[in-house]
NUKOL-784395 format. One record per residue: residue in one letter; x, y, z of N, C-alpha, C in turn; residue number from 0. Coordinates in steps of 0.001 Angstrom, whole numbers, plus 500000, padded with zeros to 6 digits. Atoms other than C-alpha are relative to their C-alpha. Layout:
% NUKOL-784395
type: A&nu: X&nv: Y&nw: Z&cau: X&cav: Y&caw: Z&cu: X&cv: Y&cw: Z&seq: NUM;
...
***
This chain:
% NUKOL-784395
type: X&nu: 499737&nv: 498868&nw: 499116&cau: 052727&cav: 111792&caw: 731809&cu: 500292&cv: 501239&cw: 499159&seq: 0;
type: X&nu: 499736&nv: 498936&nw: 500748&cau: 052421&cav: 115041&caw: 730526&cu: 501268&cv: 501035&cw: 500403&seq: 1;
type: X&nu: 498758&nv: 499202&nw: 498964&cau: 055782&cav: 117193&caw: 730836&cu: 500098&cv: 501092&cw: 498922&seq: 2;
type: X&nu: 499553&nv: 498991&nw: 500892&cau: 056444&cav: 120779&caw: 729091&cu: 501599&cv: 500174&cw: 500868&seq: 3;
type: X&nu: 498095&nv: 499587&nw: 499693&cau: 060719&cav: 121802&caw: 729101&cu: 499891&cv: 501260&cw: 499461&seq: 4;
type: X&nu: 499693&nv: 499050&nw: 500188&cau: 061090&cav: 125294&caw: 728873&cu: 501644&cv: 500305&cw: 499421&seq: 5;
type: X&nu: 498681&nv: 500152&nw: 499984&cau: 064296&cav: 126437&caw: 727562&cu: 500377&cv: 501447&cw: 499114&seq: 6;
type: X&nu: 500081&nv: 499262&nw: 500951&cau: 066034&cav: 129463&caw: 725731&cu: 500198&cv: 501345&cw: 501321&seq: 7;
type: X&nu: 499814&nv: 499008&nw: 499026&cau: 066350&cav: 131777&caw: 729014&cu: 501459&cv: 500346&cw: 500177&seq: 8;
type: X&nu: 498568&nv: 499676&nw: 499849&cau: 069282&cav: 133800&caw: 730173&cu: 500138&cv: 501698&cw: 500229&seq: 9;
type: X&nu: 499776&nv: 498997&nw: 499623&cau: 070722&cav: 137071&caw: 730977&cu: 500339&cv: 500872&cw: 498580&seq: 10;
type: X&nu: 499825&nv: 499150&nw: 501408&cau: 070390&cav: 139926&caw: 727975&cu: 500081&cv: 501373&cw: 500916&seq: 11;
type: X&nu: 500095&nv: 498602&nw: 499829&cau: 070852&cav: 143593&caw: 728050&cu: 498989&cv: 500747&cw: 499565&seq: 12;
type: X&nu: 501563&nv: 498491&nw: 500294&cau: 068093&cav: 146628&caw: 727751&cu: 500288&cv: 499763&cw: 498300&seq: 13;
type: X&nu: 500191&nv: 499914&nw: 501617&cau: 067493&cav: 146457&caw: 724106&cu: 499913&cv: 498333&cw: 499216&seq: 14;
type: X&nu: 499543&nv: 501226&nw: 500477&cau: 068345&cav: 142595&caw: 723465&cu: 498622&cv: 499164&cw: 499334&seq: 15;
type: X&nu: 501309&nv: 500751&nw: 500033&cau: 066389&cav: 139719&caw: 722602&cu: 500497&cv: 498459&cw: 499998&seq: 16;
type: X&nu: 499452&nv: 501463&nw: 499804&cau: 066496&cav: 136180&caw: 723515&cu: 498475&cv: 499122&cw: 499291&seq: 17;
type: X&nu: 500988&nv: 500921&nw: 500528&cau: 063966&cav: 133354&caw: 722302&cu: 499997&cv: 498873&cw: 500594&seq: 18;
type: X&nu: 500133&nv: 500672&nw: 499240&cau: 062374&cav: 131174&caw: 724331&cu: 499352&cv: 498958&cw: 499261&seq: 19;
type: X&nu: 500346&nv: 500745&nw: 500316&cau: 061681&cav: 127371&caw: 723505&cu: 498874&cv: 498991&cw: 501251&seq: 20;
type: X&nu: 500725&nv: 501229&nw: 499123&cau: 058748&cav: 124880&caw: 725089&cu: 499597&cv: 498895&cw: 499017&seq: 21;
type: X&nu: 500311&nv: 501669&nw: 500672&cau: 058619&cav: 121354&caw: 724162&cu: 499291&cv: 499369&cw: 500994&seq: 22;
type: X&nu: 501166&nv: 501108&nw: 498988&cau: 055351&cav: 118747&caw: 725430&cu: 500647&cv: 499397&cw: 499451&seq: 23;
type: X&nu: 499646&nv: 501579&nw: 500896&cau: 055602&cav: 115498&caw: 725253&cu: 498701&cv: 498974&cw: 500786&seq: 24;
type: X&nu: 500809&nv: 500734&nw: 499326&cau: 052802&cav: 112856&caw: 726770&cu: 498167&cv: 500637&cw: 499809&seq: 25;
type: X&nu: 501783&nv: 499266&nw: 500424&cau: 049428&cav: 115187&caw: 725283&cu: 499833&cv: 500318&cw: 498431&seq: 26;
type: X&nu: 500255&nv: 499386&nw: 501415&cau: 047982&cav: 115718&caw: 722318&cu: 500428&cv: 501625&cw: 500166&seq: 27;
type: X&nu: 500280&nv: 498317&nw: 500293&cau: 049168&cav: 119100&caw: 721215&cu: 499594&cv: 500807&cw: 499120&seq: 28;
type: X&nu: 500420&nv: 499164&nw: 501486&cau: 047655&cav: 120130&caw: 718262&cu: 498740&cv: 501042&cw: 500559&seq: 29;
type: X&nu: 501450&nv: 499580&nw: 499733&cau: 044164&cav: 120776&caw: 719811&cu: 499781&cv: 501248&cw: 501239&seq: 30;
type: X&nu: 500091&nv: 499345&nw: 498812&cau: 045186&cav: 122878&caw: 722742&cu: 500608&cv: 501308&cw: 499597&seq: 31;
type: X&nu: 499274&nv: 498191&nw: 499615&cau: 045933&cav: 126807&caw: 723717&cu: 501094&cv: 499632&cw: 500797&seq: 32;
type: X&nu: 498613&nv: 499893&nw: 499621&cau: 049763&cav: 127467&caw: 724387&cu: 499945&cv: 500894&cw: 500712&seq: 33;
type: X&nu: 499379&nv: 498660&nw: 499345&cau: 050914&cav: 130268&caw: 726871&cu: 500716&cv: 500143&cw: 500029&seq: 34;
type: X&nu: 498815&nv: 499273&nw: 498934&cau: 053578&cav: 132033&caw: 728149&cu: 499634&cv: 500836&cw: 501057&seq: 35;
type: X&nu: 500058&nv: 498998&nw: 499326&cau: 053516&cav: 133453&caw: 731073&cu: 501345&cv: 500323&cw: 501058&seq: 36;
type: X&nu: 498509&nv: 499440&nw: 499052&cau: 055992&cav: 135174&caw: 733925&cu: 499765&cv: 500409&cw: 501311&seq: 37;
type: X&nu: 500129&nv: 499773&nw: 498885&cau: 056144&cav: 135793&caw: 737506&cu: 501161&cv: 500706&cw: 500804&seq: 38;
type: X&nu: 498992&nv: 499331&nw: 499311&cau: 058325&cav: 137908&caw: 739445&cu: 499996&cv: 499637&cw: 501610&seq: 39;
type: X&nu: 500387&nv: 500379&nw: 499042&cau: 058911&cav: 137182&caw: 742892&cu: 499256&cv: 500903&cw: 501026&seq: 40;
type: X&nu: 500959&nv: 498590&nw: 498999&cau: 056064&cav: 138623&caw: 745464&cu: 499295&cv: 500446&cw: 499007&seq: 41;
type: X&nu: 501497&nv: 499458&nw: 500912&cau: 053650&cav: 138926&caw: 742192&cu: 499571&cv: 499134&cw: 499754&seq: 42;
type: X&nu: 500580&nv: 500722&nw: 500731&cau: 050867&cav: 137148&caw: 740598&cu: 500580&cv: 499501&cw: 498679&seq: 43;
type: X&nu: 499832&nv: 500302&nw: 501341&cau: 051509&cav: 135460&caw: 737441&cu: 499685&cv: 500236&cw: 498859&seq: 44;
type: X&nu: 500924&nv: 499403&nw: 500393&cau: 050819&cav: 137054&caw: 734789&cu: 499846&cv: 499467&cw: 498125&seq: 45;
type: X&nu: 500112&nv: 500409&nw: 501190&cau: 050024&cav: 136228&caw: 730975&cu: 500756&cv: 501036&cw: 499188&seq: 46;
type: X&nu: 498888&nv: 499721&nw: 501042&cau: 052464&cav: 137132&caw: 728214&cu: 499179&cv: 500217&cw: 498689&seq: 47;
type: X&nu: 500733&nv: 500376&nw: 501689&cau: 050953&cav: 135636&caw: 724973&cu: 499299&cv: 498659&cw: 500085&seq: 48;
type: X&nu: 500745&nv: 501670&nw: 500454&cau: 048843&cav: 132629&caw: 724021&cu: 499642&cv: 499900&cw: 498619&seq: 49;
type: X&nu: 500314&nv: 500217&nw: 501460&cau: 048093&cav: 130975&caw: 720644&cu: 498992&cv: 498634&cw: 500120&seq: 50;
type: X&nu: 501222&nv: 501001&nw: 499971&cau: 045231&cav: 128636&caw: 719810&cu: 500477&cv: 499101&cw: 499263&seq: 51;
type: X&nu: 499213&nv: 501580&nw: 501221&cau: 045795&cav: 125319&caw: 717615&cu: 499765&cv: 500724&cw: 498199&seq: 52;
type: X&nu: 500287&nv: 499170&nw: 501488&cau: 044422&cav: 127662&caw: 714824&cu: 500662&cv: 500381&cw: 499738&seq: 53;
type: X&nu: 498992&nv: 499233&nw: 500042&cau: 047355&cav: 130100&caw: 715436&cu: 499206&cv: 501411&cw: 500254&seq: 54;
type: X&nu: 499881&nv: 498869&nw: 499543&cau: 045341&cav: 132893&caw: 716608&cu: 500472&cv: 500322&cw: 501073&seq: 55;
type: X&nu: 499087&nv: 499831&nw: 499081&cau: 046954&cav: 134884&caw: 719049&cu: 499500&cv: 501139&cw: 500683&seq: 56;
type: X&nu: 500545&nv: 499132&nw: 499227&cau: 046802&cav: 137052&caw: 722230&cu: 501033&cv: 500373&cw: 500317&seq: 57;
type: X&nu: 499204&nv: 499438&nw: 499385&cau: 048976&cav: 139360&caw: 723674&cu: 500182&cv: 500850&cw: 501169&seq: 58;
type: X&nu: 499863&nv: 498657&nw: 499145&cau: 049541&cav: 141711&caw: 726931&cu: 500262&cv: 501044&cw: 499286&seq: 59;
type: X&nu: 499968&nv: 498039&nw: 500326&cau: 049468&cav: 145383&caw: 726512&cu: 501681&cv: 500207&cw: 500269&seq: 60;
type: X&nu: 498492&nv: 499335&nw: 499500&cau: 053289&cav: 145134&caw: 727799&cu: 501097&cv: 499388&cw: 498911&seq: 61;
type: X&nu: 498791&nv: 500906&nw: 501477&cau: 054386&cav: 142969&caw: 724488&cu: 499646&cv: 500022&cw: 499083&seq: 62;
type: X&nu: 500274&nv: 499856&nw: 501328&cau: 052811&cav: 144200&caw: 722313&cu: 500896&cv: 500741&cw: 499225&seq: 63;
type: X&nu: 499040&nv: 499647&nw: 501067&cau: 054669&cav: 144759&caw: 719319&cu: 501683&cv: 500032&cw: 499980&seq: 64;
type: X&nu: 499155&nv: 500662&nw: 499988&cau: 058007&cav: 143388&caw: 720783&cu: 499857&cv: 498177&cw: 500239&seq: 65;
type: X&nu: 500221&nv: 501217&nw: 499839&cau: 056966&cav: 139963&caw: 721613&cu: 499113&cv: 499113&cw: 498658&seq: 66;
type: X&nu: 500497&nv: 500492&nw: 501237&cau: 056030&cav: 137196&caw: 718959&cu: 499930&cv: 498474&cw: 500833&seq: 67;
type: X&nu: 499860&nv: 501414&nw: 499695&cau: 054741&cav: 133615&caw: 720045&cu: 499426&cv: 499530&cw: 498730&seq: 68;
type: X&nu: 500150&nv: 500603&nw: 500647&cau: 054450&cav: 131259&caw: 717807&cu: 499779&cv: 497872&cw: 500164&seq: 69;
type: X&nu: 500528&nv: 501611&nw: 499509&cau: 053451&cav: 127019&caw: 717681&cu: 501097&cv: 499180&cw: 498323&seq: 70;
type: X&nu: 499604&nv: 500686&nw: 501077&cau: 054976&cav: 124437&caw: 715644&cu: 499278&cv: 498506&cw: 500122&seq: 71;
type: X&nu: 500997&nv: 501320&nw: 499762&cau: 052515&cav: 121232&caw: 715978&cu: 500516&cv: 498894&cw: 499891&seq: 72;
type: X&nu: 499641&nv: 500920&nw: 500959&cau: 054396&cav: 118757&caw: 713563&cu: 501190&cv: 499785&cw: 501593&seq: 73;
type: X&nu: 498737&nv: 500323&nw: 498946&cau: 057252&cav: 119315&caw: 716711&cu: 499788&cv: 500249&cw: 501439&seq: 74;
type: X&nu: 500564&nv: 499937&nw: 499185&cau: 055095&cav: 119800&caw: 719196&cu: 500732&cv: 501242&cw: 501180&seq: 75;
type: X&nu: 499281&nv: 498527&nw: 499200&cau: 056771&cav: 123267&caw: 720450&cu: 499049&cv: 501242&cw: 499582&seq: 76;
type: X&nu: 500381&nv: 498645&nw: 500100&cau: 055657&cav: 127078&caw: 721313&cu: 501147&cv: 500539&cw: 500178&seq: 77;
type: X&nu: 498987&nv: 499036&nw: 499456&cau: 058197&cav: 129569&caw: 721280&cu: 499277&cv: 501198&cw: 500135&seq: 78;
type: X&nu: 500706&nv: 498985&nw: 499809&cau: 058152&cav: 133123&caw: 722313&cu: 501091&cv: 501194&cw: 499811&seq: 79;
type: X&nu: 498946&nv: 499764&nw: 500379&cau: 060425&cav: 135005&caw: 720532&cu: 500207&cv: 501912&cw: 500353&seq: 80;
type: X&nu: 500615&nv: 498781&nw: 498969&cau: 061030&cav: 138549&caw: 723171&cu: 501262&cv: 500838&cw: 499187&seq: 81;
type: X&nu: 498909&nv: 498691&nw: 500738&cau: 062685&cav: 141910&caw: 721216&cu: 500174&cv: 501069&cw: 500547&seq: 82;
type: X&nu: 499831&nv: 498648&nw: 499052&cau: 063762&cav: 144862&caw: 722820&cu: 499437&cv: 500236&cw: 501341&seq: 83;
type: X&nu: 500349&nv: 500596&nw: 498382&cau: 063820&cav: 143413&caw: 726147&cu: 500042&cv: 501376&cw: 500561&seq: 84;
type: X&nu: 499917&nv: 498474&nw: 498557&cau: 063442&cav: 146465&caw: 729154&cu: 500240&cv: 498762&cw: 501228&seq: 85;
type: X&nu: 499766&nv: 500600&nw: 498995&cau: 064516&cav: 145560&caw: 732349&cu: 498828&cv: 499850&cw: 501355&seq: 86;
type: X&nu: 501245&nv: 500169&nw: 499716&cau: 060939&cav: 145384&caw: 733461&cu: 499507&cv: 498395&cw: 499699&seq: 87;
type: X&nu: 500323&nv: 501297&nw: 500475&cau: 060805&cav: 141784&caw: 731280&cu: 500802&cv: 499044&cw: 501391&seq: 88;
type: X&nu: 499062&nv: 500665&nw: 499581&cau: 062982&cav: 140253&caw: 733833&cu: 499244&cv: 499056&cw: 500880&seq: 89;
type: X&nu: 500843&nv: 501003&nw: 499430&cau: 061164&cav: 137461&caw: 735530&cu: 500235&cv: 498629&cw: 499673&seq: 90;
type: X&nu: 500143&nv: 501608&nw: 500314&cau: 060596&cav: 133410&caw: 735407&cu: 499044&cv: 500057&cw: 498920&seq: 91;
type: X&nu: 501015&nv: 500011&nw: 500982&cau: 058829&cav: 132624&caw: 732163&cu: 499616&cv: 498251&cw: 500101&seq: 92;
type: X&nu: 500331&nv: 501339&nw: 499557&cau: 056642&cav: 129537&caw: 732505&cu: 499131&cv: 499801&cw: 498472&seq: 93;
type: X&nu: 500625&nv: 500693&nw: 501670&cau: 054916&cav: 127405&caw: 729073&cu: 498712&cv: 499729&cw: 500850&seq: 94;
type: X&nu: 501447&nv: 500076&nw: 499732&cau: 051293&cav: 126518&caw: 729875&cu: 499024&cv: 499371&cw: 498822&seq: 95;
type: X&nu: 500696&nv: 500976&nw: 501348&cau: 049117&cav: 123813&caw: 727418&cu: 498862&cv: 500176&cw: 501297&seq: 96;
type: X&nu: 501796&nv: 500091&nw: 499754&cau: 045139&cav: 124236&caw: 728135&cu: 499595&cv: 499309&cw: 499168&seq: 97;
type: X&nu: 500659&nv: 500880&nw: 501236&cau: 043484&cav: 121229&caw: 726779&cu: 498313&cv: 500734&cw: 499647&seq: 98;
type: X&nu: 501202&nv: 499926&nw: 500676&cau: 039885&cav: 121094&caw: 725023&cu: 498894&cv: 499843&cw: 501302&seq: 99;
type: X&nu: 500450&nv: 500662&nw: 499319&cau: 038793&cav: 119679&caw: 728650&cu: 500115&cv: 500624&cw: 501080&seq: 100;
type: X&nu: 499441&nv: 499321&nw: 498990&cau: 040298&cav: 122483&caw: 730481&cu: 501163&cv: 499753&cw: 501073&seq: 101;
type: X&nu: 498827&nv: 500084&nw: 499346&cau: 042829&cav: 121015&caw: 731812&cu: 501621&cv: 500465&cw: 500383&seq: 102;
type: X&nu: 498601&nv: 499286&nw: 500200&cau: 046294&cav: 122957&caw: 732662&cu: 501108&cv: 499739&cw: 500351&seq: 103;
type: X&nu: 498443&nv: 500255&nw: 499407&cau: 050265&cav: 121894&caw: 732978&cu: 500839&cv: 501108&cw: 499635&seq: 104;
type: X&nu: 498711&nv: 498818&nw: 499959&cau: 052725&cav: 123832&caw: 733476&cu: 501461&cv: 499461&cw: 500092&seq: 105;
type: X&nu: 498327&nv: 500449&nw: 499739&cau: 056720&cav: 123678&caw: 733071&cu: 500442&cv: 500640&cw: 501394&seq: 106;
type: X&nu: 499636&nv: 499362&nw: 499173&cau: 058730&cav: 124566&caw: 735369&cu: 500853&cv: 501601&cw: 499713&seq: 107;
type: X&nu: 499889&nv: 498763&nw: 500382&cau: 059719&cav: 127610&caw: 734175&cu: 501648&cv: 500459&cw: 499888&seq: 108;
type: X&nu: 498527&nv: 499956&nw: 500404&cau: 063424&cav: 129454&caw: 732812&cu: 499567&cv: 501956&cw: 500084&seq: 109;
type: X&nu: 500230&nv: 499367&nw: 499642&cau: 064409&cav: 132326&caw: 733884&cu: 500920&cv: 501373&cw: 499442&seq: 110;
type: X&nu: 499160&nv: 498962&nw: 501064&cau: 065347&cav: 135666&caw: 731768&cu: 499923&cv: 501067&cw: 500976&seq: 111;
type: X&nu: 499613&nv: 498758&nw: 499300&cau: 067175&cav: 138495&caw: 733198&cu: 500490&cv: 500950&cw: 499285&seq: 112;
type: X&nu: 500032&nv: 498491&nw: 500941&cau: 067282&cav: 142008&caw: 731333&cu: 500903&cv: 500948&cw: 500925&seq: 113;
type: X&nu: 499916&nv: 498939&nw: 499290&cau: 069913&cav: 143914&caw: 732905&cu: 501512&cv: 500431&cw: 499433&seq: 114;
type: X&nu: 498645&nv: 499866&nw: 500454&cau: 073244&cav: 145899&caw: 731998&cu: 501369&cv: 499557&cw: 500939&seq: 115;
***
């Protein structure tokens, strides 16, 4: 059974930065694309960052150059490590593994709040 645990969420202030952890367990993860993504309530979901098994990487236009994801294979984790939060970041952040086969799970998601 494939399960991702999100973890690493919480309440920061305008400027802060928190770091978010996802751990699989039950899939190969070496071979697959990681996400992050976030949802606010009453919006679509929207994409954050993703990294490939290579380690290249993608980003939104809204994280760029505060946001950093990263993979660790050997421990089968993505983090997504968020800097100079705005109170715009404030949403559910959800993990996301895309296999080779297309297949997609999702965590249940942790939920960061940016506010003073």
């Amino acid at each position: 059974q494939v399960q991702l645990v999100e973890s690493g969420g919480g309440l920061v202030q305008p400027g802060g930065s928190l770091r978010l952890s996802c751990s699989a367990s039950g899939i190969t993860f070496r071979y697959n694309v990681m996400g992050w993504y976030r949802q606010v309530p009453g919006m679509k979901r929207e994409l954050v960052a993703a990294i490939s098994s290579g380690g290249s990487t993608d980003y939104a236009d809204f994280v760029k150059g505060r946001f950093t994801i990263s993979r660790e294979n050997a421990k089968t984790t993505v983090s997504l490590q968020m800097n100079t939060l705005k109170v715009e970041d404030t949403a559910v952040y959800y993990c996301k593994i895309t296999t080779l086969l297309g297949m997609e799970y999702w965590g249940e998601g942790t939920l960061v709040t940016v506010s003073s």
